[in-house]
N, C-alpha and C positions, 0 to 999 in steps of 0.2 A: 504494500500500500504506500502512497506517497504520503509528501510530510503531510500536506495540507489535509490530508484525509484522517489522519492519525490523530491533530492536532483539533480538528474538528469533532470526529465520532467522541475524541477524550471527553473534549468538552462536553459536549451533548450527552453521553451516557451518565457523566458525571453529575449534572443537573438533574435528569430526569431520574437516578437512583434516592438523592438526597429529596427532590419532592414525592417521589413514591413511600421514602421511607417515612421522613417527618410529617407530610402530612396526609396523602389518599390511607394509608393504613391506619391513621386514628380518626377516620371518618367513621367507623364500626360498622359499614353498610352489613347487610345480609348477605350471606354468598361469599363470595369471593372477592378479593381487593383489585382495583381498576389496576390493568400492569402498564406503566407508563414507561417504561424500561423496554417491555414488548414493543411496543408501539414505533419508540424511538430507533430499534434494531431492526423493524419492519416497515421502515421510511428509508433506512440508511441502506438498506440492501436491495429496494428497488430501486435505486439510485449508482452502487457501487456495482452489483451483480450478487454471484452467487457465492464467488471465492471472497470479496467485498465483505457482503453478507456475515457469514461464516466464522471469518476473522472478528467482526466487530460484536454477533452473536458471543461468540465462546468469549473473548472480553468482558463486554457486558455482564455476561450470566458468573462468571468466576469473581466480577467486582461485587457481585452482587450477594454471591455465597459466602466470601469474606465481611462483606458488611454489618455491622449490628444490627438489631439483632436476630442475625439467621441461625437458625435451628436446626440446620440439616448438612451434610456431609457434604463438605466442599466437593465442586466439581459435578454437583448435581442439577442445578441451573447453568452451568457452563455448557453441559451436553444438549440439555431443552433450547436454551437460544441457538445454538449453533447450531443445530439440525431446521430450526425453525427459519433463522438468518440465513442459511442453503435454499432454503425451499421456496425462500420471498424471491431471492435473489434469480432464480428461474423464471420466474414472471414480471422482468422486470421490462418495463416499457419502452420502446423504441425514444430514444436518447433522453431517459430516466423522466419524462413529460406524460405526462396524462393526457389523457382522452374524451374520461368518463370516471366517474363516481363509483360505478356500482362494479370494476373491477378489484379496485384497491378495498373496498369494504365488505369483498368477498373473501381477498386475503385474511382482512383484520378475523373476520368470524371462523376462520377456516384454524388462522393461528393461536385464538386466544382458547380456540376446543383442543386443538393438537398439542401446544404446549402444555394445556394443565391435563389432557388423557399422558401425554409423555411423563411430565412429571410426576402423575398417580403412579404410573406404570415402574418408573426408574425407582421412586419410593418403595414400592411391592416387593422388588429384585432384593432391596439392605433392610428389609425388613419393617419400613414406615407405612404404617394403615389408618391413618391419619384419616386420609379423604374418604376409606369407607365408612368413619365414624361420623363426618360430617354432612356426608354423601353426593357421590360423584354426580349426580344428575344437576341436583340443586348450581353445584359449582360450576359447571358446563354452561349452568343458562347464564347464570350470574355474570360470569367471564365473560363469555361472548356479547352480554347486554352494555354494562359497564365498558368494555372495550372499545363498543359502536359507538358507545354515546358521544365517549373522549377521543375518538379517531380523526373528527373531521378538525380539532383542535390542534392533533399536535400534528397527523403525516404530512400536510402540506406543508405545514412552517418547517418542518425539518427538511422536508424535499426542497425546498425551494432555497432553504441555506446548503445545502449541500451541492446543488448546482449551482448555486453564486460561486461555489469553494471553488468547483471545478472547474469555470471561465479562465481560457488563456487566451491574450489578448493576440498573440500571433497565432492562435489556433482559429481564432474569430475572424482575424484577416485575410487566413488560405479559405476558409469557410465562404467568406462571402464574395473570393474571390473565386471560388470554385460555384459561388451559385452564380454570379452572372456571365460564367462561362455558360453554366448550364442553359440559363435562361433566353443567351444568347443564341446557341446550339436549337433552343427549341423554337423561334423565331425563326431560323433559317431552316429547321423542317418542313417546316408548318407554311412556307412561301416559297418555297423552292430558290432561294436568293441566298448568298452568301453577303453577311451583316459587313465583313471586310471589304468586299468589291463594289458593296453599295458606296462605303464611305470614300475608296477611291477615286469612283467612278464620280460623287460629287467635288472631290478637292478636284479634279484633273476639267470639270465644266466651267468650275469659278476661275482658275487658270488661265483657259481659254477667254471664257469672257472678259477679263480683265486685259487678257492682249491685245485680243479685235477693238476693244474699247481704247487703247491706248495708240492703239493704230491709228480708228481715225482719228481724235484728234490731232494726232499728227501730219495727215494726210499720208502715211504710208502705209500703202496695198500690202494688205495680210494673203498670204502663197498660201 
């Protein structure tokens, strides 16, 4: 990953951990707590890609198992994001821009069921049964509710800083120097005229004019 990318997901996981921790978990909702950490990892990765993804996932989820106060075996939410940051990072949008709404908030519902079924399931494996005491249905809906609510909140802002991050100003110049080649090219399809020969063909008439015009005032006969 480059600096800028590093420097940024740091940031951003870092905020989104500290207000997940301080304050959506002392909200006491019912269910399950809004994962704003998910959210953050599932912006960055439709953005960065899958390998993007991935990296900034297992990140996230391992800041997150270190942090106070987590209760479960490190490396337990490093495995859940990173599988989940892989799998955003697959559907990630022709040059990280959206389209439509109801793509990206299929992921959110798709992620906020698969992460907490993964993490029930990873739990189950070291002996945690936690979520059958609570019960895994309730937290499925819970998750996925809370998730939608606060989606339209954070994944644009984060997408939209993370493609700011990304702007390079000579990449922006072959870009647009490559679109009005392109645009150029498609003009002379579309007319059968070459854009080059046209503009020739005007500098070489204004030329002309300009001579015959110079002629006669002078009275001498243009050959």
């Amino acid at each position: 990953m480059r600096v800028n990318r590093i420097l940024l997901s740091t940031a951003l996981v870092v905020v989104a951990l500290v207000v997940q921790v301080s304050v959506l978990a002392r909200l006491h909702l019912p269910g399950a707590v809004p994962d704003l950490l998910l959210l953050t990892v599932l912006a960055l990765a439709m953005v960065y890609g899958h390998v993007g993804g991935a990296l900034v996932g297992f990140g996230a989820g391992l800041l997150a198992d270190l942090a106070p106060p987590a209760d479960h075996a490190a490396g337990r939410y490093a495995l859940v994001l990173c599988v989940i940051g892989y799998a955003a990072g697959l559907v990630k949008p022709e040059n990280g821009r959206l389209k439509s709404a109801i793509g990206p908030m299929l992921v959110v519902v798709g992620a906020a069921v698969g992460s907490t079924l993964l993490y029930a399931g990873v739990g189950a494996l070291v002996g945690d049964t936690a979520a059958r005491h609570v019960g895994l249905p309730g937290l499925l809906f819970s998750a996925a509710l809370y998730d939608l609510l606060l989606a339209p909140f954070v994944v644009p802002a984060v997408m939209a800083l993370a493609r700011r991050a990304e702007n390079d100003p000579l990449a922006e110049t072959t870009s647009a120097a490559k679109a009005t080649d392109i645009s150029s090219g498609w003009l002379a399809s579309g007319t059968g005229l070459r854009i080059g020969g046209q503009r020739g063909g005007l500098r070489m008439r204004t030329a002309r004019s300009r001579t015959a015009r110079a002629g006669r005032i002078k009275g001498v006969k243009r050959l």
